[in-house]
N, C-alpha and C positions, 0 to 999 in steps of 0.2 A: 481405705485404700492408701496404700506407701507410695507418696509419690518420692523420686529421688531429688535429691538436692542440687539444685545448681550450681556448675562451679564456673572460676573467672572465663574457662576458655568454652562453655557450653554459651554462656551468655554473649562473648567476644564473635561466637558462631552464627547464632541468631542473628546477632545486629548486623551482620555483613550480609548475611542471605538478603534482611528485608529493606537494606540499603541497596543493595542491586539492585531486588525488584521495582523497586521506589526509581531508581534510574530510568530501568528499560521502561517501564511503563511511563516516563515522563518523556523519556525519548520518543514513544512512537506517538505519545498524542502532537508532541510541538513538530514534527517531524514527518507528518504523514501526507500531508497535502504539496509536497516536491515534486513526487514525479509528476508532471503535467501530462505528460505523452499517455493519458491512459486513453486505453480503444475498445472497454466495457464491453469487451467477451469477441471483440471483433480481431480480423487476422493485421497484419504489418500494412496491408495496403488501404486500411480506413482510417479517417480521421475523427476523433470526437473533439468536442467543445460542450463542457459544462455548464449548464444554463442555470442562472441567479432560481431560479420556481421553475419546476416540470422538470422533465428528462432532457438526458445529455440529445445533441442533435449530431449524424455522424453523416459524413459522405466518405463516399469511393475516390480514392485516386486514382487518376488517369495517366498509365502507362503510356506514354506517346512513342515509345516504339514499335508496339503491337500494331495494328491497323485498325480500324473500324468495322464493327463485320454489318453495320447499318448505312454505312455509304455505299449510293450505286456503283458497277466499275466501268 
């Protein structure tokens, strides 16, 4: 098989593509654990807290301008 020859700007090519990748992928490991606000598949109105062993633990927030539909009237 003929492979063709490398030239200065095929090689100049390479090293920039896998110096990129070499970036982004150093980015997103040092860089992943920022957003705190995550809510593991739940909507805007729950809150999670990531637990050291086991699963995140989430509760409901409480809207306090809505009413209670569990209080007598």
């Amino acid at each position: 098989m003929n492979w063709p020859h490398l030239r200065p700007g095929d090689i100049t090519g390479i090293l920039f593509v896998v110096i990129l990748v070499g970036i982004v992928v150093l980015l997103l490991l040092l860089f992943r654990g920022l957003k705190r606000n995550e809510n593991f598949g739940f909507g805007p109105e729950w809150q999670c807290t990531r637990m050291e062993q086991g699963d995140p633990i989430c509760v409901r927030l409480v809207d306090k301008d809505t009413p209670n539909k569990n209080m007598p009237r």
